[in-house]
ZATIGU-739038 format. One line per field, with one value per residue (C-alpha): residue in three letters; x, y, z. Coordinates in pm, whole numbers. Each point is the difference from the previous one (the first is absolute). Layout:
// ZATIGU-739038
resn	Ala:...
xx	X:...
yy	Y:...
zz	Z:...
***
This chain:
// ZATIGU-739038
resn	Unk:Unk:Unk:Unk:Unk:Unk:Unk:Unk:Unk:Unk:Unk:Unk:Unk:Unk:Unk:Unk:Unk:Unk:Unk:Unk:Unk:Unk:Unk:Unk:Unk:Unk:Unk:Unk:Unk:Unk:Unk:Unk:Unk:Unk:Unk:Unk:Unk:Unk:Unk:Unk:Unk:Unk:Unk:Unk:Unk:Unk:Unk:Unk:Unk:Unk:Unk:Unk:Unk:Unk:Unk:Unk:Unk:Unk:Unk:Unk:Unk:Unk:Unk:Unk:Unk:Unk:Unk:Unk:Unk:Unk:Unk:Unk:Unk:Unk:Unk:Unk:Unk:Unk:Unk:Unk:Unk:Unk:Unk:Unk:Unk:Unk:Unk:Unk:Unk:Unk:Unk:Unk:Unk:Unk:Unk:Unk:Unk:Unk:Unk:Unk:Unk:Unk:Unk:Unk:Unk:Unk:Unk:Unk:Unk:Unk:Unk:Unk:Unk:Unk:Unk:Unk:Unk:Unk:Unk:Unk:Unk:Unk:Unk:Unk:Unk:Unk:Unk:Unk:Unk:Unk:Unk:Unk:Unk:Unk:Unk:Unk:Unk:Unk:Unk:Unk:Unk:Unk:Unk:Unk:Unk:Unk:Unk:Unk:Unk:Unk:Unk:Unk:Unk:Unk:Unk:Unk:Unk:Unk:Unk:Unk:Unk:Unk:Unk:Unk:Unk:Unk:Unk:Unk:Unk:Unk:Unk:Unk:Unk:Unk:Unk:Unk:Unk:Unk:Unk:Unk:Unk:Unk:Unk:Unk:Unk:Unk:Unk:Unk:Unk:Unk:Unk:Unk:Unk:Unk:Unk:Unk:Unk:Unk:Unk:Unk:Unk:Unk:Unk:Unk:Unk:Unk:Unk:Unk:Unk:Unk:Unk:Unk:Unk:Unk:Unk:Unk:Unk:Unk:Unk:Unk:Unk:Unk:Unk:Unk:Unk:Unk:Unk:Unk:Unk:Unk:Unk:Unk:Unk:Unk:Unk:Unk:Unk:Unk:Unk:Unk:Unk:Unk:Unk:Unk:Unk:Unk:Unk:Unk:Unk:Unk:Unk:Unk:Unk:Unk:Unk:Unk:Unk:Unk:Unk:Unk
xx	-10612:202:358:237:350:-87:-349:-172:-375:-132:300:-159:-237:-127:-59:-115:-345:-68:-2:-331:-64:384:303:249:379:309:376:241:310:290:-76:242:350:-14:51:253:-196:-268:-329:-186:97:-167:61:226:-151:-349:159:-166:398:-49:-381:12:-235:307:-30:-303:-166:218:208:180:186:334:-137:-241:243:245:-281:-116:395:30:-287:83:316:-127:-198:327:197:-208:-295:-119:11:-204:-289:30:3:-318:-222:32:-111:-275:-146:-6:-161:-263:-78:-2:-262:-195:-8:-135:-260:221:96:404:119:412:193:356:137:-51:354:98:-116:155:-156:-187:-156:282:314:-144:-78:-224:-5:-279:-148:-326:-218:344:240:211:-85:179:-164:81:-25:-156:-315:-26:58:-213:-345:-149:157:-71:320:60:240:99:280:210:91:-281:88:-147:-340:13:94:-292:33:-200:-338:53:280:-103:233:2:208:195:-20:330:65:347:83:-190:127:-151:-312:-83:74:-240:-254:-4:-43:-257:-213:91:-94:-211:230:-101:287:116:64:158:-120:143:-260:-312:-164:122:-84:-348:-107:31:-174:-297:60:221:336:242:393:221:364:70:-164:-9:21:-250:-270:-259:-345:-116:-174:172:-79:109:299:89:-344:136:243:-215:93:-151:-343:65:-213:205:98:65:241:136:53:242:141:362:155:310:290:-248:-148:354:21:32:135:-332:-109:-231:-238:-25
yy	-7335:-66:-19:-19:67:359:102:-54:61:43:189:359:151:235:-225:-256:238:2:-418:-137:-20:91:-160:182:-77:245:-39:217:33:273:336:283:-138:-172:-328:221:-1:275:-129:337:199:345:-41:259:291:-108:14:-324:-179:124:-74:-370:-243:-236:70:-25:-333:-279:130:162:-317:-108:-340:117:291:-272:-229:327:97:-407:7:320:-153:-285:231:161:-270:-221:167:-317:-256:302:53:-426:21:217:-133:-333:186:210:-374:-117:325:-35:-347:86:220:-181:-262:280:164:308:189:98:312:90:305:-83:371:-11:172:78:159:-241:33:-329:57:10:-151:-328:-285:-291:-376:-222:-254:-25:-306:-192:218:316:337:293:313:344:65:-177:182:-144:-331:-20:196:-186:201:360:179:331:263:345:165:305:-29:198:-128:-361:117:148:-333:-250:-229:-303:-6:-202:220:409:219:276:275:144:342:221:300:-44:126:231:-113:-377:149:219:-378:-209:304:25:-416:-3:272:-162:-322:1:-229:6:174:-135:277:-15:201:58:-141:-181:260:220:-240:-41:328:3:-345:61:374:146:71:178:-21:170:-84:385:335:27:-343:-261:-128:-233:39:-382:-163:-213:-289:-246:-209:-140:-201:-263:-22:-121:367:-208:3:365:244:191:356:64:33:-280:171:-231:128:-4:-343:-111:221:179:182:223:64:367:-55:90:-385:65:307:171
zz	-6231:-318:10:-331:-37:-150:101:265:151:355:114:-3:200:-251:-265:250:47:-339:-62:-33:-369:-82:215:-80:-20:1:-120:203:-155:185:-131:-94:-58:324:-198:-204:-273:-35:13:-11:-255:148:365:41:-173:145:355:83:122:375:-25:-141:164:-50:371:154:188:-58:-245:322:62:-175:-122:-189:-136:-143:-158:-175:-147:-53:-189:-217:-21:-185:-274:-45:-94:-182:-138:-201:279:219:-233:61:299:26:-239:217:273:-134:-180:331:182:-256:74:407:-114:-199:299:244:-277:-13:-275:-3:-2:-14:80:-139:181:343:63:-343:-314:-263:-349:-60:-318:-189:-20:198:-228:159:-123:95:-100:-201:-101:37:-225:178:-90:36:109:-76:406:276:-14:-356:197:260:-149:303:261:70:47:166:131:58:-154:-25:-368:-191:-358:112:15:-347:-183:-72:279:14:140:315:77:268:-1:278:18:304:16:193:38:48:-323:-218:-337:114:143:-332:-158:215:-20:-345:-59:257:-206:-357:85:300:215:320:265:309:299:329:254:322:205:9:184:-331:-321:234:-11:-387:-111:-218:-44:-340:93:-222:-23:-201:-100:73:11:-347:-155:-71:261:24:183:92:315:270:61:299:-142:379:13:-216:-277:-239:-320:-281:164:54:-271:-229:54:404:224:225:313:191:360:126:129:118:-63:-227:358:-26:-380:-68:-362:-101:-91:276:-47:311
***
């Protein structure tokens, strides 16, 4: 188990079943405006605010809610001394991996969808002299990054190559679901779905499932795949579904976040 000041590995027991090759670390920063500043941009119209998995395992208890705002709190106020802040931590994650023949891999969003590939300069140090990076994906080419988001425009910039995007799919909102729909089939993202129950998202792995954003607006036709098995959506092929199932406070979502 690693433990920084901002990420952390060990901790979750979905990425937990995919370490073996990967160990994989998470930041969890307060999502929404719970910190009062609005870490996910497209929470509301994607219905996902009643859903979060802010909630579920041991985010249910009040410590770990005020480490998460603290935290968040800290990349409000002084963005510069964050990004410091994290590429300590990441330079040490990568050498507790190296020690344990691992290879790294980082998910910045666990409970937010902040926009890390731009507007994030990273300084490090290289062969003695500091560097500063365009983002820390730029950074750290080492690491394999990942993480799913509700903001369709990131997948249509050129993000680096250690960096998977997935997106979230809702259908909360038929003007975001024509959005995410559309991405998916112009770039081939892959799409992240909640369903309401593992008996549900079972029944559908392997076989082509199609959603549509309304009865006469854009669909896509794609296979589900298992994305409870592990977390590991940069090992994932291109083009499917993620079919997730309902957790936490996402078991009463009728927002439409949750297909059902």
């Amino acid at each position: 188990m690693f433990r920084g000041s901002l990420i952390r590995s060990g901790n979750n027991a979905k990425t937990i079943k995919g370490d073996g090759e990967y160990e994989t670390a998470i930041m969890y920063l307060a999502p929404f405006n719970l910190s009062g500043t609005n870490t996910c941009a497209m929470a509301e119209k994607a219905g996902c605010v009643a859903g979060c998995l802010n909630t579920a395992g041991r985010g249910r208890m009040s410590n770990v809610q005020i480490a998460r705002i603290n935290k968040t709190k800290r990349w409000t106020s002084n963005r510069a001394q964050f990004m410091v802040d994290l590429v300590d931590d990441l330079e040490r994650f990568v050498r507790y991996c190296a020690k344990r023949g691992v290879k790294p891999a980082v998910r910045l969003n666990g409970t937010s969808d902040i926009q890390w590939e731009v507007g994030h300069l990273a300084m490090r140090v290289v062969d003695g002299a500091p560097v500063v990076f365009d983002s820390i994906f730029h950074a750290f080419p080492e690491v394999q990054f990942y993480d799913y988001t509700k903001i369709a425009k990131r997948v249509r910039r050129q993000l680096p190559a250690n960096y998977r995007l997935v997106l979230s799919y809702s259908m909360a909102n038929v003007d975001y679901a024509e959005s995410i729909l559309a991405t998916a089939n112009e770039t081939g993202a892959n799409v992240a779905v909640v369903f309401a129950t593992k008996a549900e998202r079972d029944a559908l792995m392997g076989r082509v499932y199609t959603i549509a954003a309304s009865w006469n607006g854009t669909f896509v036709n794609r296979e589900v795949i298992d994305g409870d098995s592990d977390d590991m959506r940069f090992l994932d092929p291109k083009g499917v579904f993620v079919g997730l199932y309902a957790k936490g406070a996402a078991k009463r979502d009728t927002s439409g976040f949750v297909l059902r």
